[in-house]
Structures are given as structure tokens and as C-alpha cells.
Residue, then its C-alpha position, 0 to 999 in steps of 0.5 A: x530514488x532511495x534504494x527501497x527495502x520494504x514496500x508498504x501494500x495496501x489492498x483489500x481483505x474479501x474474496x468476493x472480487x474478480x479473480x484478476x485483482x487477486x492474481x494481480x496482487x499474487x504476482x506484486x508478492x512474487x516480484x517483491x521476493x524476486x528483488x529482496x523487497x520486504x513486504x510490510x501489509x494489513x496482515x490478512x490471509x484472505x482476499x488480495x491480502x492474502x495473495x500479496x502474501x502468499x505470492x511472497x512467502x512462495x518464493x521466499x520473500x520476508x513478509x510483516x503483517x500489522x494487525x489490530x488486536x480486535x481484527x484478529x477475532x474478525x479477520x483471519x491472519x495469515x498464518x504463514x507469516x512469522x512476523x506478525x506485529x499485533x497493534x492496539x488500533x487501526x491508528x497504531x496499524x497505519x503508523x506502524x506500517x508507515x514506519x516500516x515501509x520506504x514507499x508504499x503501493x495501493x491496489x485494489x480495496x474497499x473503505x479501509x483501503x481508500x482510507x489508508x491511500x487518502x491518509x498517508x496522500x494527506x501526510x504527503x501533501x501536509x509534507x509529513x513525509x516524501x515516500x513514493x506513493x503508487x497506485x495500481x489501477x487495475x482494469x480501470x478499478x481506481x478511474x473513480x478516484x482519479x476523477x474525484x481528485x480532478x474534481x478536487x482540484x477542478x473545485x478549488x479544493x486541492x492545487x494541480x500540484x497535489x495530483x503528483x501526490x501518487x504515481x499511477x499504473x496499470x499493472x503490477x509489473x511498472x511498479x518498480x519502475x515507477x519507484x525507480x523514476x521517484x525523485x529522492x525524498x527531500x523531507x525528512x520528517x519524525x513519524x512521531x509527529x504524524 
């Protein structure tokens, strides 16, 4: 594998969820720094978010965040990241994450999660792009994913193949890891044609 500079995370933006997934997400941000990686997310500072960002900025890691102009009156940005890109859309907002990211990693979330994971898995499998994808699933939170990509292929829908689309693990810390163990991308795409 590549050597990874920027790792795209994403996760949700609430509060309202059990304290292990935000100490999860605090912990990736902190690992992030400690090995030079860039952290490039939805630039939110609340929820896991917010903890992925802070556990970086508390220890000196370089962190962007990607938001849509309209979400800045709904969400609130984190306001300890300097680097702050402010995008026309939520297209614009995937696009440029991608861009800027070498691999990306899923923890958990809600709709905007699920629907950033099954894009860019989409973009993967219509070999639009090789980066790594992980998904973190934690106490068992993406059990249902997983079941509905079996069914998927157990339908007739998808090829066995496309479960090798994402890397999954349990905890934060095989991340880097599992990054390690990706073969080197072997497509090499223009994001503009995604």
C-alpha cells in the first residue's frame, strides 16, 4: 500500500449516541496525529465529528473540514479548525473530500454517513477509484450493513467480489493496519470523471 497522507473519516454529527462511539472517534483522531496523517471530514464540531477533530487538534494533528455553505446555519462548525473549505452542495462536499483523501474510514453515523460509505463503495466497484476503504464497526453498530451487502449478493445483485470493497474491523486502532495490508491501488482515475 501507498504511503497514506490524508485519511477521509466519516461519521456522524449528534451527540445523542452512546459515549463509546465518540470515545472511539476521539481515539482515530488522536492516532491520526500521532502518525503525521491529515484528517480531512464533514467539518462538524459535535458528535463523533467533533471528537475525530478534536482528538487531532489535541495533539497537533493537521485537520480539514469540508462543508456545505447552507449546513454552516445548521450545523455548527468546528471552530478550532483553521482549514476549513465552505463547498456550494453536498455533491461539491463528497467530491472534495475525496480529492483530498488517500483512503477513507467509516465509523459510525446516520443517513449522511451510510450515504457517503455507499457512494464512494459505488465509485469503488464502478472502478472510478482503488483507494482503501475501512469500516469501523464498532459494538457491532454496522452488523446490519454487513447483512444487507450478503443479501445483496446472496440476491443476485451484487458479485461475491464486491464484498471485498471495504476492509472491516472492530476498533479504531486496526486501522492502520488494515491500511497497511491494502494492495496498492491499481486504477488510476481523473476525479473529475466521478
Amino acid at each position: 500500500m501507498k504511503e497514506i497522507q490524508a485519511l477521509c473519516v466519516y461519521c456522524g454529527s449528534t451527540e445523542s449516541v452512546a459515549p463509546v462511539y465518540l470515545e472511539a472517534a476521539e481515539r482515530l483522531g488522536a492516532i491520526l496525529a500521532d502518525n503525521g496523517i491529515r484528517l480531512v471530514y464533514g467539518g462538524g464540531g459535535i458528535g463523533l465529528m467533533g471528537a475525530v477533530a478534536d482528538g487531532a487538534l489535541a495533539r497537533g494533528g493537521e485537520v480539514v473540514g469540508v462543508m456545505p455553505e447552507f449546513l454552516l446555519d445548521i450545523e455548527v462548525g468546528h471552530e478550532g479548525v483553521e482549514d476549513m473549505t465552505v463547498v456550494d452542495s453536498m455533491h461539491s462536499r463528497k467530491q472534495k473530500m475525496f480529492d483530498l483523501a488517500d483512503a477513507f474510514i467509516v465509523l459510525p453515523g446516520g443517513f449522511g454517513t451510510l450515504d457517503e460509505t455507499i457512494e464512494i463503495l459505488t465509485w469503488k466497484q464502478l472502478c472510478r477509484h482503488d483507494k482503501p476503504v475501512v469500516l469501523v464497526n464498532i459494538e457491532g453498530y454496522w452488523d446490519p450493513l454487513q447483512k444487507l451487502i450478503d443479501s445483496l449478493i446472496d440476491g443476485g445483485f451484487a458479485r461475491p467480489q464486491n464484498a471485498d470493497l471495504l476492509t472491516i474491523v472492530t476498533k479504531v486502532e486496526d486501522i492502520l493496519s488494515a491500511l497497511a495490508a491494502a494492495p496498492e491501488p491499481m486504477i488510476h482515475t481523473v476525479s473529475s470523471e466521478i
